[in-house]
VMD Tcl script that builds the backbone (N, CA, C; Angstrom):
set m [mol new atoms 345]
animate dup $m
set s [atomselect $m all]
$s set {name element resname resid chain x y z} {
  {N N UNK 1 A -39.079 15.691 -2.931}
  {CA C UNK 1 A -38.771 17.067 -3.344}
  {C C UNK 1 A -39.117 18.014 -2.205}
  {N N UNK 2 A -38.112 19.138 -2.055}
  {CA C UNK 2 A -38.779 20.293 -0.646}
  {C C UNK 2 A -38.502 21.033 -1.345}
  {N N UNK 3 A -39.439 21.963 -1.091}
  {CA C UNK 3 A -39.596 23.429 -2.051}
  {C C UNK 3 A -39.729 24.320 -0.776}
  {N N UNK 4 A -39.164 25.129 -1.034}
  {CA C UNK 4 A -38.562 26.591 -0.215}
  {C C UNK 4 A -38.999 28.082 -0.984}
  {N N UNK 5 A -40.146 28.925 0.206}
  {CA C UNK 5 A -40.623 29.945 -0.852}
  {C C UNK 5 A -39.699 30.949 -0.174}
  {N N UNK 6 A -39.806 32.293 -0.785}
  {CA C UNK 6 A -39.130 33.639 0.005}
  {C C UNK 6 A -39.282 34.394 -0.937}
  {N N UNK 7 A -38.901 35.814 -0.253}
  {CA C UNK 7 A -39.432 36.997 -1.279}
  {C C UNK 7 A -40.391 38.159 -0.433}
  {N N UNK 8 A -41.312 37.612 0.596}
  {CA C UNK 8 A -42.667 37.837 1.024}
  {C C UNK 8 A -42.499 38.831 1.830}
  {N N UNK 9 A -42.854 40.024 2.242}
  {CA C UNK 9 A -42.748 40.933 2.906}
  {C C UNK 9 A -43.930 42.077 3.202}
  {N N UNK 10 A -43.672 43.036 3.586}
  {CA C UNK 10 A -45.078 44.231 3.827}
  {C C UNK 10 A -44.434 45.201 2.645}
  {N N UNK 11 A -45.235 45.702 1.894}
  {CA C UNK 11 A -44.823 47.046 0.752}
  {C C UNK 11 A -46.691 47.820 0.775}
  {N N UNK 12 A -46.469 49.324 0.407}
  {CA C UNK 12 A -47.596 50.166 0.167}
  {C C UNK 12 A -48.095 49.669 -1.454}
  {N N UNK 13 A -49.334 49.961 -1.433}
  {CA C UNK 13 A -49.828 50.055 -2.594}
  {C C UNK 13 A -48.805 50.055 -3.921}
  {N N UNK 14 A -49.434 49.603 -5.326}
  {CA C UNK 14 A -48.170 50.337 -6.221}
  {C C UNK 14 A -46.761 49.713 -6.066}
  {N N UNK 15 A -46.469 48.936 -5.560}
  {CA C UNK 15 A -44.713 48.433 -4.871}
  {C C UNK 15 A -44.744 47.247 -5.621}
  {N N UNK 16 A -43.922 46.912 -6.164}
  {CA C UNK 16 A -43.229 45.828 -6.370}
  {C C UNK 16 A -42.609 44.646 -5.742}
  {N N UNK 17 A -42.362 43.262 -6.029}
  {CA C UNK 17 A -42.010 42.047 -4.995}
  {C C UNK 17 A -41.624 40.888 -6.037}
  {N N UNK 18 A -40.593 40.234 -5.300}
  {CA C UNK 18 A -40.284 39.204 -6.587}
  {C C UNK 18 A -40.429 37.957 -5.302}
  {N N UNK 19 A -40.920 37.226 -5.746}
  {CA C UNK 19 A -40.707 36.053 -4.628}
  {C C UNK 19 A -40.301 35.009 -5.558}
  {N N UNK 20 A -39.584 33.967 -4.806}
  {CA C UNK 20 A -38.640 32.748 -5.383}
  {C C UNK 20 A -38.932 31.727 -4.827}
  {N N UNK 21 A -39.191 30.523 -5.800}
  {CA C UNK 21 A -39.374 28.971 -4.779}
  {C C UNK 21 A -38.327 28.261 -5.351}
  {N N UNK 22 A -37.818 27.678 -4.456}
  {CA C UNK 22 A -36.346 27.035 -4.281}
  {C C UNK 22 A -37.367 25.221 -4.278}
  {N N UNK 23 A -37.069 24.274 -5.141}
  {CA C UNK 23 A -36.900 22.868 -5.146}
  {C C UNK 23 A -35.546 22.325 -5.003}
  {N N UNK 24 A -35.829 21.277 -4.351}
  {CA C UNK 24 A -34.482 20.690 -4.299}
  {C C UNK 24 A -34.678 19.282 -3.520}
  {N N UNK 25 A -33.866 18.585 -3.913}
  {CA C UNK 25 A -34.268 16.761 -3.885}
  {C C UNK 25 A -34.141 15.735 -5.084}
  {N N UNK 26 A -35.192 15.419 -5.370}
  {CA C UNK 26 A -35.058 14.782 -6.775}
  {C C UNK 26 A -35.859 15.712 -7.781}
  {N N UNK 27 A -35.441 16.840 -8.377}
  {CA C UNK 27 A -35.878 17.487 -8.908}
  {C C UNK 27 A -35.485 17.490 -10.555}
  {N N UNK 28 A -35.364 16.037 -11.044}
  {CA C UNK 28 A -35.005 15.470 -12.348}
  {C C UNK 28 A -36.760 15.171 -12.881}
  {N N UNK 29 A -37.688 14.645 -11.521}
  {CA C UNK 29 A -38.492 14.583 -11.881}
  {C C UNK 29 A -40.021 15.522 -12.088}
  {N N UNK 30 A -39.269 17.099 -11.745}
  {CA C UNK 30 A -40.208 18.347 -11.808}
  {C C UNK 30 A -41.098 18.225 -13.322}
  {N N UNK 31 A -42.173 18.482 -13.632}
  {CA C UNK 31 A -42.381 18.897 -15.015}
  {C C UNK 31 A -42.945 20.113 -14.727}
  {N N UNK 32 A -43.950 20.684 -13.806}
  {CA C UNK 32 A -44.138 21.958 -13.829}
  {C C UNK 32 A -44.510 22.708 -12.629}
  {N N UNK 33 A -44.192 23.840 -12.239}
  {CA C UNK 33 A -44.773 24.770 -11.026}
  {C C UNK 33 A -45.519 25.433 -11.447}
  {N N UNK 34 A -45.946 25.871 -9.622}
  {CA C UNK 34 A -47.521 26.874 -9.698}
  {C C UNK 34 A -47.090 27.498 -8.470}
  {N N UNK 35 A -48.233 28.635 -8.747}
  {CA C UNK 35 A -48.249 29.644 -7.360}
  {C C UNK 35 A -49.427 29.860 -7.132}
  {N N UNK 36 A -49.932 29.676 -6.276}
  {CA C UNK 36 A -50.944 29.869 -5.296}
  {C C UNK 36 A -51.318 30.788 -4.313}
  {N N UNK 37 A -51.975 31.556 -4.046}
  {CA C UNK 37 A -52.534 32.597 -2.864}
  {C C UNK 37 A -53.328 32.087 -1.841}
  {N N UNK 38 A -53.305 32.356 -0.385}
  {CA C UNK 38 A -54.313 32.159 0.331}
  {C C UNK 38 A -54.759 33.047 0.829}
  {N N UNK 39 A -55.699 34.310 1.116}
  {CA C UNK 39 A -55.701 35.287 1.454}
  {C C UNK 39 A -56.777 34.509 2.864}
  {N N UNK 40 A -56.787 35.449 4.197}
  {CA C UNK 40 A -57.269 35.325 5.327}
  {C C UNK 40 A -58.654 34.641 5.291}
  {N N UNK 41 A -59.119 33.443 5.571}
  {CA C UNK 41 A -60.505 33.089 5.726}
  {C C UNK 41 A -60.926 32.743 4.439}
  {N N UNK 42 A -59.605 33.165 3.014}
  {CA C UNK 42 A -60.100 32.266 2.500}
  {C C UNK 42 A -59.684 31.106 1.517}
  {N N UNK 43 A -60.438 30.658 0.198}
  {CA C UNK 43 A -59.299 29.137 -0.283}
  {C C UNK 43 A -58.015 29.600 -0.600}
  {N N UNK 44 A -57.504 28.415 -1.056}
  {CA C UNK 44 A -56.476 29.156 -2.008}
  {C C UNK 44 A -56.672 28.649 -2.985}
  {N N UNK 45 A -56.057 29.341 -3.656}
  {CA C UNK 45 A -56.268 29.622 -5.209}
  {C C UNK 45 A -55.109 30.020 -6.142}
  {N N UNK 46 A -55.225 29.398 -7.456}
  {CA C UNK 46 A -54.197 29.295 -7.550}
  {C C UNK 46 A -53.928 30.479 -9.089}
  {N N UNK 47 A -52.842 31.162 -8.997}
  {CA C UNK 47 A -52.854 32.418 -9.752}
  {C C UNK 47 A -51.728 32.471 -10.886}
  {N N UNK 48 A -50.768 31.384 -11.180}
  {CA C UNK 48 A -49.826 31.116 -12.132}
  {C C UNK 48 A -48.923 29.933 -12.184}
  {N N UNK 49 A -49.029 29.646 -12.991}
  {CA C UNK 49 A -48.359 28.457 -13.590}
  {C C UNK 49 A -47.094 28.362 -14.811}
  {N N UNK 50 A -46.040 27.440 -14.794}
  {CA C UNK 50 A -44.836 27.484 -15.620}
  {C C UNK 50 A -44.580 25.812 -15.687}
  {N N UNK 51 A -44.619 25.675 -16.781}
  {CA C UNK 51 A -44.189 24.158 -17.449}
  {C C UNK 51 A -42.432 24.180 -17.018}
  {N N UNK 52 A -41.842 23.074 -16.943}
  {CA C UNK 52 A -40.138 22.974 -16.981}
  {C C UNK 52 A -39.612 22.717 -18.462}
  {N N UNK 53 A -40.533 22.222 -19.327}
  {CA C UNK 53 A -39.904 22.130 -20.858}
  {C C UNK 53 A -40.144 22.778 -21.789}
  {N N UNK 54 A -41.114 23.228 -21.991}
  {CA C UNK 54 A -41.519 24.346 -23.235}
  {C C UNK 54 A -41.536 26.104 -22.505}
  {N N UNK 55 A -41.929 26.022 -21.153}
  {CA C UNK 55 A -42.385 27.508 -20.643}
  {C C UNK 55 A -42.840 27.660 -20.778}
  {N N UNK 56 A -44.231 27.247 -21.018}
  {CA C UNK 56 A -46.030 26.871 -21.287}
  {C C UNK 56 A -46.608 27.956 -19.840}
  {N N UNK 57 A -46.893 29.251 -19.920}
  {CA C UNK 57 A -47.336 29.880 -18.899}
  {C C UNK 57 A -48.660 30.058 -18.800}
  {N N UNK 58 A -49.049 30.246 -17.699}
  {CA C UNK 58 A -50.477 30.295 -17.464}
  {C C UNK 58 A -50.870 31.315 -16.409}
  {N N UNK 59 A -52.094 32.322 -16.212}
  {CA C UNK 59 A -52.521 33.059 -15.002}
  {C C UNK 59 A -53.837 33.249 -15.013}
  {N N UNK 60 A -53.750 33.190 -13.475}
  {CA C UNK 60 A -55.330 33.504 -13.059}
  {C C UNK 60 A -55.641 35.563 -13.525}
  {N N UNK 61 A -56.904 35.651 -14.097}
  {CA C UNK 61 A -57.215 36.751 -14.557}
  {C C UNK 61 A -56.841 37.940 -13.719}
  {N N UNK 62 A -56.712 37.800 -12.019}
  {CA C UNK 62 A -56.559 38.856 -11.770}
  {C C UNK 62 A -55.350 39.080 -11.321}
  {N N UNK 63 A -54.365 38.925 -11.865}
  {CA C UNK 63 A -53.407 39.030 -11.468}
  {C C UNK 63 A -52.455 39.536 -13.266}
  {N N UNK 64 A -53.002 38.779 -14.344}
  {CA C UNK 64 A -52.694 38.918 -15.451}
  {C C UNK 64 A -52.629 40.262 -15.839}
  {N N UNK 65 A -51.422 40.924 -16.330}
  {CA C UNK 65 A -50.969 42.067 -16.851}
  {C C UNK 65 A -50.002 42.482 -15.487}
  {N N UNK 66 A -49.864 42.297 -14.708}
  {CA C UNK 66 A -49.029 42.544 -13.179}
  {C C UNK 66 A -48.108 41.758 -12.759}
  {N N UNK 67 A -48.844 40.361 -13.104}
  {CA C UNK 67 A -47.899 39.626 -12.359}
  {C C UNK 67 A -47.110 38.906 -13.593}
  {N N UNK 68 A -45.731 38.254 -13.867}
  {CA C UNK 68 A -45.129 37.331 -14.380}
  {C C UNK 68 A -44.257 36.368 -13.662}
  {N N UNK 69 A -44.197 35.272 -14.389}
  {CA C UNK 69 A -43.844 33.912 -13.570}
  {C C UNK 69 A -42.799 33.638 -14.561}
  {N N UNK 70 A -41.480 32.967 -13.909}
  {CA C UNK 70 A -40.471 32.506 -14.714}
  {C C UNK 70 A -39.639 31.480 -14.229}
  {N N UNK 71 A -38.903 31.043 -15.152}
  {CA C UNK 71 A -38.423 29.809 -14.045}
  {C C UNK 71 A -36.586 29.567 -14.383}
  {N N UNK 72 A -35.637 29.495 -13.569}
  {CA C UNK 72 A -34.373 28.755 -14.078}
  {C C UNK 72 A -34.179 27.177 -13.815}
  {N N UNK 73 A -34.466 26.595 -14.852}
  {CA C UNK 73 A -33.988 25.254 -14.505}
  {C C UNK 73 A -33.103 24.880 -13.979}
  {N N UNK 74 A -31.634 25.547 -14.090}
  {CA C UNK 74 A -30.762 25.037 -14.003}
  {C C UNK 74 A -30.119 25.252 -12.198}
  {N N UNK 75 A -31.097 26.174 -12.033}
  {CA C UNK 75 A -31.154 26.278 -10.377}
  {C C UNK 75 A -32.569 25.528 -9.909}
  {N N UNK 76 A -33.329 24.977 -10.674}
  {CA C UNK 76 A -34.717 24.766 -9.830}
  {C C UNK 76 A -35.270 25.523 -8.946}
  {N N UNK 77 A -35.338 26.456 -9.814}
  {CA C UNK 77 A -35.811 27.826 -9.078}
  {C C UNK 77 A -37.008 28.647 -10.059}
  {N N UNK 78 A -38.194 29.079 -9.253}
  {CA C UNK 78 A -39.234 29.401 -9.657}
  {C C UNK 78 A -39.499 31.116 -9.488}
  {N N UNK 79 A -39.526 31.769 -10.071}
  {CA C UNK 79 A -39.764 33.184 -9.402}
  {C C UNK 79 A -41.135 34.099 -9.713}
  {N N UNK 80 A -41.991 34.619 -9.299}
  {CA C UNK 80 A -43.229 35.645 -9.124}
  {C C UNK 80 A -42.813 36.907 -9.208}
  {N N UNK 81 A -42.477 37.491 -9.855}
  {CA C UNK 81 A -42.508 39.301 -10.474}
  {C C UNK 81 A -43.734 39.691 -9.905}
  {N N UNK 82 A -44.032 40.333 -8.539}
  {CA C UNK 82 A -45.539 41.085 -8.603}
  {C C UNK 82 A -45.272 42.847 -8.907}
  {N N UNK 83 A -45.868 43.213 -9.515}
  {CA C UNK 83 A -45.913 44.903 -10.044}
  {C C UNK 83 A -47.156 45.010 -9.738}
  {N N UNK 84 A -47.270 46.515 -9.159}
  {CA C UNK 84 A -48.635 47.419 -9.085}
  {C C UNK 84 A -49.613 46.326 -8.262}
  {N N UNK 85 A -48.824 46.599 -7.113}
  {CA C UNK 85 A -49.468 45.611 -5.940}
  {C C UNK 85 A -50.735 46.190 -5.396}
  {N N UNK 86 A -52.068 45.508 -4.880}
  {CA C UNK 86 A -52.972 45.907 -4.646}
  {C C UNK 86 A -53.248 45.150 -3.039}
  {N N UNK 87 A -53.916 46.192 -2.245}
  {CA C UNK 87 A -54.344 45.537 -0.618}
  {C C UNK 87 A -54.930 43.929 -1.235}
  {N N UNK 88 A -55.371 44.033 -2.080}
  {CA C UNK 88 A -56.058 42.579 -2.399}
  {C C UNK 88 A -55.235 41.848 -2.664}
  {N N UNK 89 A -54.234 41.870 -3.388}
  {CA C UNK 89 A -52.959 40.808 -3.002}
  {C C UNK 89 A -52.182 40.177 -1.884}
  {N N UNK 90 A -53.327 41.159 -0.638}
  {CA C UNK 90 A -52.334 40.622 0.824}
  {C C UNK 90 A -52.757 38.898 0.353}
  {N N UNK 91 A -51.838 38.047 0.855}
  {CA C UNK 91 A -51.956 36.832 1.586}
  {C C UNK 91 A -50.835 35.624 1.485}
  {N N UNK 92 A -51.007 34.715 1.851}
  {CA C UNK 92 A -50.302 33.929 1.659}
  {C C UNK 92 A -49.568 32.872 0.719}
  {N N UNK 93 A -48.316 33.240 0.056}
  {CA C UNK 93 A -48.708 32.637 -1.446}
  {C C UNK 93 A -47.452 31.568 -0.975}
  {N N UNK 94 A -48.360 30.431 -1.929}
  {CA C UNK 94 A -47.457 28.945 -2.200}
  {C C UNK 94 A -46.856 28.624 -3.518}
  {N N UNK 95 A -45.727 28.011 -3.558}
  {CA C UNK 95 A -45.507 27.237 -4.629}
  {C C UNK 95 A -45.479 25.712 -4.470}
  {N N UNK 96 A -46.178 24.892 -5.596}
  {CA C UNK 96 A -46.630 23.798 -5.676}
  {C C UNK 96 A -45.451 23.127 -6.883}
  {N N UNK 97 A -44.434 22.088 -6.388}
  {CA C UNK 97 A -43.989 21.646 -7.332}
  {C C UNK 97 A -44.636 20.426 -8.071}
  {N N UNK 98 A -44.789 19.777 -9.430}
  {CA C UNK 98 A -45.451 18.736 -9.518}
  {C C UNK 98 A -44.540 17.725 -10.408}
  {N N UNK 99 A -44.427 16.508 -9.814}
  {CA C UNK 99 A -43.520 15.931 -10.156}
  {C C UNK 99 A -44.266 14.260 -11.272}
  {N N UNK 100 A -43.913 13.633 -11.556}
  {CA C UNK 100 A -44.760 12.379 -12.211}
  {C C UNK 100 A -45.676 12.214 -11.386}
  {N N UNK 101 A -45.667 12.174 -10.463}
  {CA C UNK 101 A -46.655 11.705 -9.938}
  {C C UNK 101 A -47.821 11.795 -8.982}
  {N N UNK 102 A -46.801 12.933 -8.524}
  {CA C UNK 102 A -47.280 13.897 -7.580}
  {C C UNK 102 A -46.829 15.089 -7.252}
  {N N UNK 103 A -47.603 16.078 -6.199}
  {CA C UNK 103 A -47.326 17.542 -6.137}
  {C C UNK 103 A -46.523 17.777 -4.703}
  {N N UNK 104 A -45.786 18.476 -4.590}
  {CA C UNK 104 A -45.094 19.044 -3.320}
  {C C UNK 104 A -45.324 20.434 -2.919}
  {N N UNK 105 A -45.964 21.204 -1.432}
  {CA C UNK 105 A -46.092 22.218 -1.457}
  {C C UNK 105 A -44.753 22.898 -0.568}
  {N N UNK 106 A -44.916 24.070 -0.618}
  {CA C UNK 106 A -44.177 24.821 0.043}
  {C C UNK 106 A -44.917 25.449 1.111}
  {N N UNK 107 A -44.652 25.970 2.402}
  {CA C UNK 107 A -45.025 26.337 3.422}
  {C C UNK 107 A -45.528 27.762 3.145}
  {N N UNK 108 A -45.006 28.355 1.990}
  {CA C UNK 108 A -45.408 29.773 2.242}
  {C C UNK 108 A -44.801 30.802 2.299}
  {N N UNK 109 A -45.256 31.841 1.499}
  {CA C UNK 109 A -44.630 33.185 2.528}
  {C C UNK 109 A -45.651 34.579 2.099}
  {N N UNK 110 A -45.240 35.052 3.368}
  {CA C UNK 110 A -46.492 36.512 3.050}
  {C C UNK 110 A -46.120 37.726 2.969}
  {N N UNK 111 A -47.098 38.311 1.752}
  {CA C UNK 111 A -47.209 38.865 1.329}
  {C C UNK 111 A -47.845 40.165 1.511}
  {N N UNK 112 A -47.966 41.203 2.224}
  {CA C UNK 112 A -49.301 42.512 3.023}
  {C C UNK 112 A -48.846 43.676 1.771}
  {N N UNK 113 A -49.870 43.871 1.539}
  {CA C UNK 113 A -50.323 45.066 0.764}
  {C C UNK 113 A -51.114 45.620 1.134}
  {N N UNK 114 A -50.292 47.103 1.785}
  {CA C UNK 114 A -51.039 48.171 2.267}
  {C C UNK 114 A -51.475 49.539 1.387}
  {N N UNK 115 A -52.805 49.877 1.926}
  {CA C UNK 115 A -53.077 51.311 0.936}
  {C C UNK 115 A -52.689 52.466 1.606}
}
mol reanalyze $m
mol bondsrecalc $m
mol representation Tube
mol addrep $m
């Protein structure tokens, strides 16, 4: 499976951003994605999650009420809604596809939130 992120750019405070992860390969065997942050120096961490069969969603607290995660199956395509962006959201965010057996990452893309 290769997963392809985009979306990622510089916006002020308050701004809005949709970023998209593209799978593609054998992606019969996806059951669910995630998104992940790495901000400068430090882990990453991971801030939302989407099942492929029910839409079983999940988020890390600080991001919950701002951010939403959604997914089209039928493109294998993952997308991040960020609203009411904060400098603390600068960094580097991943999507993680996970398949039976294992996980596939994506390289990335960034994200700067300026005040």
């Amino acid at each position: 499976v290769q997963v392809v992120e985009s979306g990622g750019g510089s916006v002020q405070a308050g701004d809005s951003l949709r970023l998209s992860c593209a799978a593609s390969g054998s992606t019969f065997s996806i059951i669910a994605m995630n998104w992940y942050r790495q901000a400068p120096g430090k882990q990453r961490d991971f801030i939302a999650g989407i099942t492929t069969s029910g839409g079983s969603r999940s988020y890390a607290d600080s991001v919950k009420g701002r951010f939403t995660i959604s997914r089209d199956n039928a493109q294998n395509t993952m997308y991040l809604q960020m609203n009411s962006l904060k400098p603390e959201d600068t960094a580097v965010y991943y999507c993680k596809v996970f398949g039976a057996k294992e996980g596939y990452w994506g390289k990335g893309t960034l994200v700067t939130v300026s005040s």
